[in-house]
N, C-alpha and C positions, 0 to 999 in steps of 0.2 A: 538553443540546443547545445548539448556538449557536443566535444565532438569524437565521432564514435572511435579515435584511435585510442582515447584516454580509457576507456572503459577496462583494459585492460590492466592500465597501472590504478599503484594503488597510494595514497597520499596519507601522509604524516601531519596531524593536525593537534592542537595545545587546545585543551578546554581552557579557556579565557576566563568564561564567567560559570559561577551556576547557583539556581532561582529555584526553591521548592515550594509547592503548592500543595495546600492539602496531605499533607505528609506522605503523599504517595504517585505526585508527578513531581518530575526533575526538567528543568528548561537547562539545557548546555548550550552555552556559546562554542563554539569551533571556530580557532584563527591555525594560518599554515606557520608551522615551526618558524621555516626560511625567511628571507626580506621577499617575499613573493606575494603575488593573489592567488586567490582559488579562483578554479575553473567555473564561469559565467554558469546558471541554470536558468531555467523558467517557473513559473507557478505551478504547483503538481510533480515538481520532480521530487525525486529521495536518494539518499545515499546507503549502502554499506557500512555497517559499523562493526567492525572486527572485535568479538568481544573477548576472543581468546582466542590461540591457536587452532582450537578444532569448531570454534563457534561465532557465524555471520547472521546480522540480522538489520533487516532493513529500517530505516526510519525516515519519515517526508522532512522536507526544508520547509520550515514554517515562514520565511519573509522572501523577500527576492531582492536580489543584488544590489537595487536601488536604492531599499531601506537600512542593509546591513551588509558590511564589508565583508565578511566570516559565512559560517554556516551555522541556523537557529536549529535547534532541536526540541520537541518533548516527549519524553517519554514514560508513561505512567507505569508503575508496577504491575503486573496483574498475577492473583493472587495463584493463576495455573500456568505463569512460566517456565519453561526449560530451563532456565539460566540467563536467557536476553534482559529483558526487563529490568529482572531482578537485580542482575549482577550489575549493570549501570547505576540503577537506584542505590543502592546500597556500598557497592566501590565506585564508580568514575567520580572525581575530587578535580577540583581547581588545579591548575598548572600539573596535569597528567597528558600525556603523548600517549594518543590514540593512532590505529589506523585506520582509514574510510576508504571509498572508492570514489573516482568521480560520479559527480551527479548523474542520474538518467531519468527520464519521464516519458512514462506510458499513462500520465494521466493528466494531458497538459488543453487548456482552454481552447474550445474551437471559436475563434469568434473572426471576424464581425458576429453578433447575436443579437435578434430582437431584442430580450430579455433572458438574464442569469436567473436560475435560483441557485445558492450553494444552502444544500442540507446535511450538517452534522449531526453524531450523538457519538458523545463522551471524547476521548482523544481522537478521535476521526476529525476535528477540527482543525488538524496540524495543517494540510496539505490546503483544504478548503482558505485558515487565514491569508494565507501567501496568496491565495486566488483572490479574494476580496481585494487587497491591496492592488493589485494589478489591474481589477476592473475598475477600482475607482481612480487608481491613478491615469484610465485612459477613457473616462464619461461612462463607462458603461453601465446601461440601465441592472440593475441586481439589486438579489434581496438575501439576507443570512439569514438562516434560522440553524438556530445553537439547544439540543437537546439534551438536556441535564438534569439528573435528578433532585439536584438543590443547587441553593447559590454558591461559587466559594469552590463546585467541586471539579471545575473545569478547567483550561487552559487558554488565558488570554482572552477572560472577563472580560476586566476592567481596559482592557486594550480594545477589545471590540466597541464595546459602549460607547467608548472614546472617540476612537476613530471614524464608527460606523454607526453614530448615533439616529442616522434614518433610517439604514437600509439591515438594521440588523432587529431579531427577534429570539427570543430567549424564551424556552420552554421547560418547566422545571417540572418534572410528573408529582414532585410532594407538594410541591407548594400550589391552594386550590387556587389563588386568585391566576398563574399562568395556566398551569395542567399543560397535558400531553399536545402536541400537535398535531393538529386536527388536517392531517395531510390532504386527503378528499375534497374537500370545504379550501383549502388553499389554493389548490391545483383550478376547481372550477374559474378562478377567478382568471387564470393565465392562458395568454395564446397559446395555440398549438405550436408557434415557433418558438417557444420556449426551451432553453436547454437549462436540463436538469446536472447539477454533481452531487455526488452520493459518498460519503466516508462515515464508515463508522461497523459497528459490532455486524456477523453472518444475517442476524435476523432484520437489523433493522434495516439491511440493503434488499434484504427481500421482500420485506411492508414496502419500501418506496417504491421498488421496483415493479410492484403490482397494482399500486396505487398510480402511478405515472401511465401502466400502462392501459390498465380502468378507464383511466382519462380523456384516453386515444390518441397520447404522448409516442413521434415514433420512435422507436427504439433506437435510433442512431443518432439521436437528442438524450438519451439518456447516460449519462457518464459514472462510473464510482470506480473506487477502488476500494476492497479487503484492508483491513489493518491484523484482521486476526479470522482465521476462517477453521471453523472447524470440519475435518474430512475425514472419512471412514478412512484406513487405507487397507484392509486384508480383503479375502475374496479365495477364489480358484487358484489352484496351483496354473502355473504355464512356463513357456519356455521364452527367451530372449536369444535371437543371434545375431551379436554385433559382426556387420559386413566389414567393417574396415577393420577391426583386431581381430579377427575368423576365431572369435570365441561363442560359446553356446552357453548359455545361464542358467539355469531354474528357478523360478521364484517361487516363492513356498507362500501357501497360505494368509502367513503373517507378516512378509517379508516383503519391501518397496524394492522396484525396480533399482532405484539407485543402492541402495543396500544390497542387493544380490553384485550387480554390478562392481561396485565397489571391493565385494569380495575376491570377487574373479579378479582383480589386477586391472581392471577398468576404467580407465581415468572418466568422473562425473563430478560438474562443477554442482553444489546443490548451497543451496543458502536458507529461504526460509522454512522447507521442509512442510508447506502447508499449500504451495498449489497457489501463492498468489502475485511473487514474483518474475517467474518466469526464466530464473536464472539456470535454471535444469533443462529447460526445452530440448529435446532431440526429435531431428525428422525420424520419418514412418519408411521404412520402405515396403513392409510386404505386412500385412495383417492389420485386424480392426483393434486399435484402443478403446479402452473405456474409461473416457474423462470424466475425472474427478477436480481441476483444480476450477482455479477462478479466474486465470489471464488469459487462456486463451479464449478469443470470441465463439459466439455459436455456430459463425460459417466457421469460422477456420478448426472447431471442431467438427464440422459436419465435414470436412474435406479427407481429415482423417489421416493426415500425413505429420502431424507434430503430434509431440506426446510429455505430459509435463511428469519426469522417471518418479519426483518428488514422489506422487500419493494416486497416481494412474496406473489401470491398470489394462487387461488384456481382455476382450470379449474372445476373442479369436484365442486356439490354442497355443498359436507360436505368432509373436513379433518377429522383423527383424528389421534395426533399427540401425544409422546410419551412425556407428561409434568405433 
């Protein structure tokens, strides 16, 4: 685990290498400028990638420290980016100085485990490879399965097959001789002590997640994280009063907490702008949110005292939040 004083700074790093695929994912090697290391991470961590002065966005570490001295990156285009994506795709270039944040991981392997599954589709496989590697570098019973629409279109193929030539399973929906996977029919086969990880597009976390839970999979065996979430964010006009800068807000309609915020002279730290970071979190002190993201848990939003400002919003007429 890092450690949590780094989190604050922020680190200078040289793309080393970089590896395209499919003419729409980019693998960037990351080494530190200095005669230095980077900061140690675990399987499931990601960093910050500073894509510009006004624009952060997260991306998972594809290996672990064991296998690569630097930091792995991949990052695929997608064709409804803000600017993250795209703008790495298209300008980050060889011997350019970036800057990240150290590692952190809210999405790191609970094990000892019976048995692993790791389920991807499409770049959600970043955070899951680094996890493969880690289970097999320590016996662990696991199984990959890699959701893709053809061959060719993914990230770290021919490295999985490679590597993971038992415990890995490739699913390609065009091509009939694989097809879809057939989650229901997999899951019958596995303990209940089985723990599940989950990466990949809104929808396909919520097929697993109902499939797992069909099963009678308990939920705190079930693991994913968001790469890309899609959230409503307008709603009801309401008020915001931050206790610590004794200011009062209005959010309008169409208008995010932290954007209202923001306007008022309000210091809010926000990065990926989708609820699945967590980088925005502010506690509750008085009135009910209505969550919208996808980092906090169900108890800790049933508790009702965090609130992700990102794309949450107010049931209650007036918040007032601890800022």
């Amino acid at each position: 685990m890092t450690n949590p004083d780094l989190l604050e700074k922020s680190l200078q790093v040289t793309i080393d290498h970089r590896q395209d695929i499919d003419g729409r994912i980019a693998i960037l090697d990351l080494m530190p400028t200095a005669d230095d290391s980077l900061p140690a991470f675990s399987a499931g961590a990601h960093i910050d990638v500073h894509i510009n002065d006004n624009l952060i966005r997260q991306y998972s570490l594809c290996t672990t420290p064991e296998q690569f001295a630097g930091y792995r990156l991949a990052v695929m285009e997608e064709p409804s980016s803000r600017g993250g994506s795209r703008t790495i795709f298209q300008q980050f270039a060889v011997g350019q100085t970036i800057t990240i944040s150290p590692p952190r991981n809210h999405f790191e392997l609970q094990l000892p485990a019976q048995k692993v599954l790791l389920l991807a589709a499409g770049i959600g496989i970043t955070p899951l490879y680094a996890m493969a590697q880690t289970l097999k570098a320590q016996g662990q019973d696991f199984e990959l399965h890699y959701c893709l629409k053809e061959p060719g279109t993914g990230a770290f193929e021919d490295e999985i097959k490679s590597q993971f030539s038992e415990q890995s399973h490739f699913h390609y929906s065009r091509v009939a001789e694989s097809g879809r996977l057939d989650l229901p029919d997999l899951l019958k086969s596995q303990s209940l002590q089985t723990h599940i990880y989950l990466c990949g597009p809104a929808g396909f976390l919520d097929w697993a997640c109902d499939c797992a839970k069909a099963a009678g999979l308990p939920a705190d065996q079930v693991h994913f994280e968001y790469f890309n979430a899609e959230v409503e964010l307008t709603g009801n006009a309401f008020e915001i009063y931050c206790s610590e800068s004794d200011v009062s807000v209005q959010v309008g309609p169409t208008d995010t907490i932290a954007q209202a915020l923001k306007a008022a002279g309000v210091k809010v730290d926000v990065s990926c702008e989708e609820g699945v970071c967590g980088t925005c979190i502010m506690d509750v002190l008085e009135g009910e949110p209505e969550h919208r993201d996808h980092f906090l848990s169900d108890e800790e939003k049933a508790d009702n005292d965090q609130i992700a400002v990102c794309c949450s919003r107010a049931k209650s007429a007036k918040l007032i939040l601890d800022c």
